[in-house]
C-alpha positions in Angstrom: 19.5 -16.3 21.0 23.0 -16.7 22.1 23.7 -15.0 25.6 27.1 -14.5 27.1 28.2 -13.5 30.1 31.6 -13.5 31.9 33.3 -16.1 29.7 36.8 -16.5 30.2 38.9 -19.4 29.1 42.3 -20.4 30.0 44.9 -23.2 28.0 47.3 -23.3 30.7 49.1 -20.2 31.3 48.0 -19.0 28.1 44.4 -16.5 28.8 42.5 -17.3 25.4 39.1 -15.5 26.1 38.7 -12.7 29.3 35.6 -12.0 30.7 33.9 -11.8 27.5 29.8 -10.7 27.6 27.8 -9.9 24.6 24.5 -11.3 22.7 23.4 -12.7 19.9 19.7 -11.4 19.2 17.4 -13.2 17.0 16.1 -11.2 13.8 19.8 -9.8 12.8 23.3 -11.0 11.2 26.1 -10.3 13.9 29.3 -9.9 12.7 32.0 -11.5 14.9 35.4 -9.8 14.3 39.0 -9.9 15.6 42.4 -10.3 14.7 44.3 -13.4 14.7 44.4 -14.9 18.2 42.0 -12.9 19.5 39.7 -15.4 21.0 36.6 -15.6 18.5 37.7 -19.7 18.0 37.7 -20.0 21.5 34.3 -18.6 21.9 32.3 -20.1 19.1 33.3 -23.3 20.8 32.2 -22.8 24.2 29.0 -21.6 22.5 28.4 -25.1 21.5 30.0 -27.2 24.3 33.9 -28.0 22.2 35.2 -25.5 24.9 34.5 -25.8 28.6 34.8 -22.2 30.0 37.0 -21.7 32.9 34.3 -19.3 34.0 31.4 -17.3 32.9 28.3 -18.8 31.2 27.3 -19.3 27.9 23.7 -20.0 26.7 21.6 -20.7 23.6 18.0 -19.5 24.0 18.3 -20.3 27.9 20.1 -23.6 28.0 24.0 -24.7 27.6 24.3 -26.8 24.6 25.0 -30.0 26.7 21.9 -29.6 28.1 20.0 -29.5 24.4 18.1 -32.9 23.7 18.7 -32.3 20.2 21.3 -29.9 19.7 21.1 -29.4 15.2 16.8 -28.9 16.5 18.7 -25.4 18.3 21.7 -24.4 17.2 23.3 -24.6 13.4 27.2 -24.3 13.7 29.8 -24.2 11.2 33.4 -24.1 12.6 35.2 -26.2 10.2 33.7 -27.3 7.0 36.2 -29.8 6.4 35.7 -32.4 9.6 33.7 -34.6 7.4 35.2 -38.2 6.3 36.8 -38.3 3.0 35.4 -41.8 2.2 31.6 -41.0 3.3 29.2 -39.2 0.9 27.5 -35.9 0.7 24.5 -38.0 1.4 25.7 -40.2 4.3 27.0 -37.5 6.1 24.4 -35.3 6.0 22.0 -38.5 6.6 24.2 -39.5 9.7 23.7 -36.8 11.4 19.9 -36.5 10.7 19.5 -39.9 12.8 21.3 -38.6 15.8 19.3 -35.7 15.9 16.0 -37.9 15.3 15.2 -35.7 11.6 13.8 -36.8 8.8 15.2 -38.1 6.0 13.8 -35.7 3.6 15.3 -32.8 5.3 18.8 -34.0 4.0 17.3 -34.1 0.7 16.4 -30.2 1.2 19.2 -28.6 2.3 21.6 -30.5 -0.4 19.1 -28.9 -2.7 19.5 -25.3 -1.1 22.8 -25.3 -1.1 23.2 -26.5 -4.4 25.1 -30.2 -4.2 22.2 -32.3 -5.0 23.9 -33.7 -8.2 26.8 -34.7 -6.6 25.2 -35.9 -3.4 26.5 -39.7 -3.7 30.2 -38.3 -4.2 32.7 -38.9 -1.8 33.4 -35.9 0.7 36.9 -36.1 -0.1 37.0 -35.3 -3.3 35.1 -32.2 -3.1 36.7 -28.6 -3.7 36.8 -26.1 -0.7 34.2 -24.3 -1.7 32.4 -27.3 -2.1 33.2 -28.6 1.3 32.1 -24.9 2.4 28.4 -25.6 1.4 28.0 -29.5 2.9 29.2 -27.5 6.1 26.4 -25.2 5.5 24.0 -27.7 4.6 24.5 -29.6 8.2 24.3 -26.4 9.6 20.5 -25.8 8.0 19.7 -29.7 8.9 17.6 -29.5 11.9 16.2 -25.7 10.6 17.4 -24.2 14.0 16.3 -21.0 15.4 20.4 -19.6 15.9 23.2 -19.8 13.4 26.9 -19.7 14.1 29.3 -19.6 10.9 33.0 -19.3 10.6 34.6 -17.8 7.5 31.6 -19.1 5.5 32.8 -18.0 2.3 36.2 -19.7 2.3 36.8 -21.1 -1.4 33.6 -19.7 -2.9 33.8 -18.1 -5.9 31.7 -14.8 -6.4 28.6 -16.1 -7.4 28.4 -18.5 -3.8 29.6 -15.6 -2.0 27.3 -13.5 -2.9 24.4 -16.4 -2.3 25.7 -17.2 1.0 25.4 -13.2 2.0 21.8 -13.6 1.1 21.5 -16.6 2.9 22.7 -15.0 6.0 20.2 -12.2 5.7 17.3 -14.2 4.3 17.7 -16.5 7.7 18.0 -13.2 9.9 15.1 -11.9 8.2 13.0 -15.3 9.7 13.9 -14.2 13.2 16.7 -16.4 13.2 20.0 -15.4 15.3 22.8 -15.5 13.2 26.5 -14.7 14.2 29.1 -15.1 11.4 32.8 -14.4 11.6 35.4 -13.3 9.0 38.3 -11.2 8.1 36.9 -10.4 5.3 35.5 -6.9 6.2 33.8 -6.0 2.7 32.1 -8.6 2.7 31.1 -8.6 6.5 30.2 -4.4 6.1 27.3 -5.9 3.6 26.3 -8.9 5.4 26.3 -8.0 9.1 23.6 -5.6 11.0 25.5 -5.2 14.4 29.3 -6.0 15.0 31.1 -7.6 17.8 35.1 -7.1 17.5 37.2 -8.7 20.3 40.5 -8.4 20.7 43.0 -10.4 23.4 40.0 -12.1 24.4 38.2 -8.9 25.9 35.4 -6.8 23.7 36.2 -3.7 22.0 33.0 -3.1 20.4 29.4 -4.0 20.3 27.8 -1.6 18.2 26.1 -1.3 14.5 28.2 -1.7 11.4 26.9 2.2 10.6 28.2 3.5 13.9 31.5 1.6 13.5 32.4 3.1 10.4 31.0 6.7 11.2 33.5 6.6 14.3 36.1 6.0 12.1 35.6 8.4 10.0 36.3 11.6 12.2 33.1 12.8 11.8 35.2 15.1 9.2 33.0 16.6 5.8 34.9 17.0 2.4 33.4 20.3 0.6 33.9 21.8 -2.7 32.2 25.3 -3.7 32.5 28.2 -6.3 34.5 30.1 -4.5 37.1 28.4 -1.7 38.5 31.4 -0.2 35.1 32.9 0.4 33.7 29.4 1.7 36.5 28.7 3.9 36.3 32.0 5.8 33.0 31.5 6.2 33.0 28.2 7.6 35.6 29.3 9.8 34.0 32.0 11.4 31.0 30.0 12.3 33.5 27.6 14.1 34.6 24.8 12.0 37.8 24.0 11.7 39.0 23.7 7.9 42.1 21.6 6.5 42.8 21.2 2.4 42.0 18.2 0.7 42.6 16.5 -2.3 42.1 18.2 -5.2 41.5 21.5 -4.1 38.6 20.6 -1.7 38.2 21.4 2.1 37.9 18.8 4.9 35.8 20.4 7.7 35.5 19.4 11.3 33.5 20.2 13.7 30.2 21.3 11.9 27.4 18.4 10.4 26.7 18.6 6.7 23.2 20.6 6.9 25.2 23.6 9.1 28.1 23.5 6.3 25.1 24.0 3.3 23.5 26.6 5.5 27.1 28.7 5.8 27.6 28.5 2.3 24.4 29.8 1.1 24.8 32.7 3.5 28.1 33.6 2.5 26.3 33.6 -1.5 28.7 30.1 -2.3 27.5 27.6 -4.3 28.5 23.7 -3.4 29.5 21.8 -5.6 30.1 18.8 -2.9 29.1 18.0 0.3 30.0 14.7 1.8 30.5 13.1 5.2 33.5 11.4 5.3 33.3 7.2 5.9 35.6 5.0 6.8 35.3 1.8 5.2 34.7 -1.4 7.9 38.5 -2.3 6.9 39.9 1.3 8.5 37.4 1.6 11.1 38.4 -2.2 12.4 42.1 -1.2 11.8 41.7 1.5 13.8 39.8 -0.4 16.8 42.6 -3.2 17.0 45.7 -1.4 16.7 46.3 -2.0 20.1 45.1 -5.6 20.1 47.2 -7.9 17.0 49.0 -10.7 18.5 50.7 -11.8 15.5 52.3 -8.6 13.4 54.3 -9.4 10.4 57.8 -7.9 9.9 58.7 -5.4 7.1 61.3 -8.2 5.5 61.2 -11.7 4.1 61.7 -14.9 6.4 65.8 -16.0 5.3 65.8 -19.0 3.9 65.2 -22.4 6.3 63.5 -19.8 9.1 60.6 -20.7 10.7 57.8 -19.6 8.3 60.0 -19.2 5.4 59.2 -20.8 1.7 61.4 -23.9 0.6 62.4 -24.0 -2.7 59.6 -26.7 -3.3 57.1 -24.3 -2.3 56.4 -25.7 1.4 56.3 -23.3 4.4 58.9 -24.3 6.7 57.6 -25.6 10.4 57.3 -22.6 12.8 56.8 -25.4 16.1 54.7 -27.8 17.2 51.1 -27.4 17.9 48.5 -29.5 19.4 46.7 -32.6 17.8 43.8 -32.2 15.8 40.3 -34.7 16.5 37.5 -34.6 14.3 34.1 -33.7 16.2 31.6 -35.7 15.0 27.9 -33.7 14.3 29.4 -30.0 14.3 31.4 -29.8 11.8 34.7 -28.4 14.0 37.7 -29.5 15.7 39.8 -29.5 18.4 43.3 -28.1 18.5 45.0 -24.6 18.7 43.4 -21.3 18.6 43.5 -19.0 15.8 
């Protein structure tokens, strides 16, 4: 279990993470979502000791990852799949960090089989695809079969097939008991993988709720109906107090009765339905509609002129929008250090 409580984190002048609480419970996947900049780098590192916190604590099941004895035993973390050395193999990396969490050798023979690189296990790191790099981060993640998870952007570079194994990965490991908090901007994916749903924005939390409550919320609690007669049906549903808008099509959008009442007004008032549904949003809307107010980075309605800072040479590179902060490979966590995204 992760626990949170308090955490802020400060670069400088620049207020990354504010007073940010929440947990992580064991037995469900908890989606981890925010815009760009919001802060969720920021705090997947402090949860596993990259990131000092300026203040606030931050805990996995009772103790601060410094303080683990064998950290990959507790906590499985994949921040950046691609901190591995290009010259060391699937095998050797995996294998290294076994040792230095006092594992047995077999277990990297397991996980390369579970996440499918066993045949190209003696292959150098460097050459592998993204998706490929993708599941070695995985696999040291699963190493030391810890009891929490952390995952960022999991499925960058799969192709459909590995997405779809690594959202039944997520849920198969919640199912175990295991706590399991994965981030992505990939909200279709994230409204069928995650249970409960943390969004963040500007560092502070928005929302920590269930994916169902998310989207309901979002959805105006508005019903789309379509019976045999409209006039009739709208009247109706008027009179008992809803209040009734046209939709597409010819059908009414209702507010302020549930579905059942709706049903029960049109069979009184002798209408037949041909539809009754609650209007969703999808995770996409409802999270669009919960950051509105939070999106550090909001791109213009025109194209970057030629030679601006973010603009597309005529070789295909993106020009340099400033300087940013060196990158160090952290070795046995698969992330690194350098700006927040």
């Amino acid at each position: 279990m992760i626990h949170i409580r308090g955490l802020t984190k400060r670069y400088g002048g620049t207020l990354a993470v504010d007073d940010l609480s929440f947990d992580v419970p064991p037995g469900v996947v908890t989606g981890f979502l925010g815009p760009n900049g919001a802060g969720k780098s920021t705090t997947m590192r402090a949860i596993v000791g990259l990131d000092r916190p300026t203040s606030g604590s931050v805990t996995v099941n009772g103790h601060r990852y410094q303080d683990l004895r064998a950290p990959l035993r507790e906590v499985g973390s994949l921040l950046e799949a691609r901190s591995v050395h290009p010259g060391r193999s699937a095998y050797n990396h995996l294998l290294f960090l076994a040792r230095s969490n006092g594992l047995p050798k077999r277990r990297v023979e397991e996980v390369l089989e579970l996440v499918g690189l066993r045949a190209v296990a003696r292959k150098r790191a460097g050459g592998f695809s993204l998706g490929m790099g993708q599941r070695l981060g995985i696999a040291a993640a699963l190493l030391g079969d810890p009891s929490t998870m952390i995952f960022d952007e999991p499925v960058n570079g799969l192709d459909p097939e590995g997405i779809i194994w690594v959202r039944n990965l997520m849920r198969s490991l919640a199912a175990e008991g295991r706590a399991v908090l994965v981030s992505s901007h990939l909200m279709a994916e994230m409204a069928l993988t995650a249970d409960r749903l943390v969004v963040i924005g500007k560092g502070r939390l928005i929302a920590d709720t269930t994916v169902r409550e998310v989207t309901e919320g979002a959805g105006g609690g508005r019903v789309l109906v379509r019976g045999a007669d409209q006039l009739r049906l709208r009247s109706a549903l008027e009179a008992a107090g809803g209040s009734v808008t046209d939709g597409a099509e010819g059908a009414l959008l209702v507010e302020g009765l549930v579905a059942p009442r709706i049903g029960e007004v049109a069979h009184l008032a002798d209408v037949v339905l041909h539809e009754l549904t609650p209007q969703v949003a999808s995770l996409e809307e409802a999270f669009m509609e919960l950051t509105a107010g939070a999106v550090e980075f909001r791109a213009g309605a025109g194209r970057p002129a030629s030679g601006a800072p973010g603009a597309t040479t005529a070789t295909g590179a993106t020009a340099p929008t400033g300087a940013t902060a060196p990158v160090r490979a952290v070795a046995g966590t698969g992330a690194t250090s350098g700006t927040e995204r």
